[in-house]
C-alpha positions in Angstrom: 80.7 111.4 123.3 81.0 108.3 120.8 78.6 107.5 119.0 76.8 104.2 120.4 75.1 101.7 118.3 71.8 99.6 118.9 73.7 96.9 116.7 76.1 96.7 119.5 73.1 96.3 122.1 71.4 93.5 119.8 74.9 91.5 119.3 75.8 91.2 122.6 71.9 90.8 124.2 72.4 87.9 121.7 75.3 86.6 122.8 76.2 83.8 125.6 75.8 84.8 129.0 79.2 84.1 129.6 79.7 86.5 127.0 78.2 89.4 127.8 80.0 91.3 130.3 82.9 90.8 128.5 81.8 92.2 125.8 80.5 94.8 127.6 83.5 95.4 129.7 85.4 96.0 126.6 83.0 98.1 124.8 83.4 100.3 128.4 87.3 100.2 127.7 87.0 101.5 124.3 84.9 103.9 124.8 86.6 105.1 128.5 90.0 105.6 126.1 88.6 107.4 123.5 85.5 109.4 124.3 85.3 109.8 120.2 85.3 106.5 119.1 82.2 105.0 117.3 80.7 101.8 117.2 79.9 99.8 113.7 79.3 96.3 112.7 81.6 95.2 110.1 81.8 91.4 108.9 78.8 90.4 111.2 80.9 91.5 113.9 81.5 94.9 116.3 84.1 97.7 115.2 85.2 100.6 116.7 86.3 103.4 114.8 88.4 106.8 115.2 90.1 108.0 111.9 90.1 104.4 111.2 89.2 101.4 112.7 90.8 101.1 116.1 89.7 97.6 117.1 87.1 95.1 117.4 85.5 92.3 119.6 83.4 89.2 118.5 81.8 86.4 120.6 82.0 82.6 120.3 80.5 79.3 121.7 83.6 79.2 124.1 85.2 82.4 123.4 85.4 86.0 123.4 88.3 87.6 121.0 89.2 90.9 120.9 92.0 92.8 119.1 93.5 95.7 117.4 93.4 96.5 113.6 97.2 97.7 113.7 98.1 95.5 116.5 101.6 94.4 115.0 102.4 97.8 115.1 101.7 98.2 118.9 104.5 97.6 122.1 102.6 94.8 124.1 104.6 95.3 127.2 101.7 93.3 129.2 102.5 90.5 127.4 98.8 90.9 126.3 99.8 89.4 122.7 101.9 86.7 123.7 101.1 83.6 121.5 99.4 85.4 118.8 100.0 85.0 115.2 102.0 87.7 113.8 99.1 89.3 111.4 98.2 93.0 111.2 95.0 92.5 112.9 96.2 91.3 116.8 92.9 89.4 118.0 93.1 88.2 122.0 91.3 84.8 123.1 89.5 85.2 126.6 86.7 83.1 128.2 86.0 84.5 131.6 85.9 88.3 133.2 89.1 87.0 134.6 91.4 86.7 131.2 90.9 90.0 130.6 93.6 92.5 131.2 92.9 95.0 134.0 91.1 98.2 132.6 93.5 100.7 133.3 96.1 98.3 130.2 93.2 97.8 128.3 92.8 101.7 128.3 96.2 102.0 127.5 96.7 99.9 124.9 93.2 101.3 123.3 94.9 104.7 123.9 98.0 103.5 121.7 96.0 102.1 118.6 94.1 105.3 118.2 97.2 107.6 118.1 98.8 105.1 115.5 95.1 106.0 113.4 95.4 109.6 114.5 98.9 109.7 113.7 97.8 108.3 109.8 100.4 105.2 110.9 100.0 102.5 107.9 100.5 98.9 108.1 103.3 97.7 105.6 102.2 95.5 103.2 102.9 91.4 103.5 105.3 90.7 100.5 103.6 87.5 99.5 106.4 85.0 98.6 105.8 83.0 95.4 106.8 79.9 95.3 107.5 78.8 91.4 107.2 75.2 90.3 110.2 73.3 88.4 109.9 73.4 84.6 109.0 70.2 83.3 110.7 69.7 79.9 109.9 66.6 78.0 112.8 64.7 76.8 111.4 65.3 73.2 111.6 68.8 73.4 114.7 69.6 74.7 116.2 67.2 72.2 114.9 69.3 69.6 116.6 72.2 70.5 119.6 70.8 70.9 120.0 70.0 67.0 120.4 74.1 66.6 123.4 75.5 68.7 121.8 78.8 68.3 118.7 77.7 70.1 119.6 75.7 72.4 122.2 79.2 74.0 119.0 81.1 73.4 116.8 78.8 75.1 118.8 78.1 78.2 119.6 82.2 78.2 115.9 82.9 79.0 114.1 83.5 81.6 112.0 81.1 83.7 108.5 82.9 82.1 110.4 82.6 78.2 110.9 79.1 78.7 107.5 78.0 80.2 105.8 79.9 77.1 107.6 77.7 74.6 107.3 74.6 76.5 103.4 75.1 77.5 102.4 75.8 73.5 104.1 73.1 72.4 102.7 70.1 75.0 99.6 71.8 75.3 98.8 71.3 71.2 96.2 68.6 71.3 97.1 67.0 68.1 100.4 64.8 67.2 100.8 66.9 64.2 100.3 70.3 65.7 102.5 69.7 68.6 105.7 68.9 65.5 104.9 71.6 63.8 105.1 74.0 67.0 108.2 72.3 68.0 109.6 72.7 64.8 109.0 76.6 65.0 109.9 76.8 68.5 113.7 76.0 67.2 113.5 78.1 64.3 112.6 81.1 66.8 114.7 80.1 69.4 118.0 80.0 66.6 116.7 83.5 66.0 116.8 84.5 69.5 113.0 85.3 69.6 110.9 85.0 72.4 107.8 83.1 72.4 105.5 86.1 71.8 107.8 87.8 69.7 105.1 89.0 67.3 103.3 91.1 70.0 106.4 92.9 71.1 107.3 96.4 69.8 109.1 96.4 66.6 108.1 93.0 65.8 107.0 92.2 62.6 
């Protein structure tokens, strides 16, 4: 049998009485599905684990959630997802006995998560979509630039990082005489197609 944990006893003895059986319910479910599974406490709240962790359960003032770690992976054909966001981790909302799903789909959706673990099934990662800010080039410099030909086509042929690096060390130059000076270099670089940190590259001298 699983391995059963006195954490779990203390968090849900501590929990609201409308709580309780439904986190007890669940912690039946989990265990009913997969005779393996152990319990753990993770992030102040209650895990359950098989080659992985399968899913989890936390109580609220108003609330019980429970969900599955690889939940976006999973066929919900109970609609037991419907409404929720679109994360890896699929948590479900219930407040009474009476939102919960009958046992025999709880069972079965428990069932699925721990062959996805079993099964060494991994979550794809979230490609995290930067957003880039517009380049703000003062008037000053770009005016500059525009005295060399050879800069200027060098200037406009970089990249979005090759520009910022000119245009951040010359604003950012806290005095008036600095900042003509690096803007005067800036040009002469740029006319000799270098790129801002042209030093540090290989082969520079």
């Amino acid at each position: 049998m699983g391995k059963r944990s006195r954490e779990f006893d203390a968090y849900i003895a501590g929990s609201a009485a409308f709580a309780r059986p439904i986190l007890e319910k669940l912690r039946h479910a989990f265990h009913k599905a997969c005779p393996p599974i152990e319990e753990t406490i993770k992030w102040s709240y209650p895990h359950f684990e098989h080659m992985g962790i399968v899913g989890s359960m936390a109580a609220f003032k108003q609330h019980v959630s429970f969900g599955f770690w690889k939940g976006q992976l999973m066929r919900d054909p109970k609609r037991i997802f419907a409404g929720v966001g679109q994360t890896s981790m699929v948590a479900v909302k219930v407040r009474s006995l009476s939102e919960l799903p009958a046992e025999k789909d709880l069972i079965a959706y428990i069932k699925e998560a721990v062959r996805l673990n079993e099964a060494e099934v991994k979550v794809p990662r979230a490609r995290v979509k930067r957003v880039r800010e517009d380049l703000e080039i003062p008037a000053y410099f770009m005016a500059a630039v525009r005295k060399k030909k050879k800069a200027l086509a060098t200037f406009e042929g970089f990249s979005y990082s090759h520009k910022k690096e000119y245009v951040e060390w010359v604003t950012e130059a806290k005095q008036e005489a600095t900042r003509r000076k690096r803007l005067s270099t800036t040009v002469e670089w740029l006319a000799d197609g270098k790129p801002r940190n042209w030093k540090y590259a290989k082969g520079g001298d």
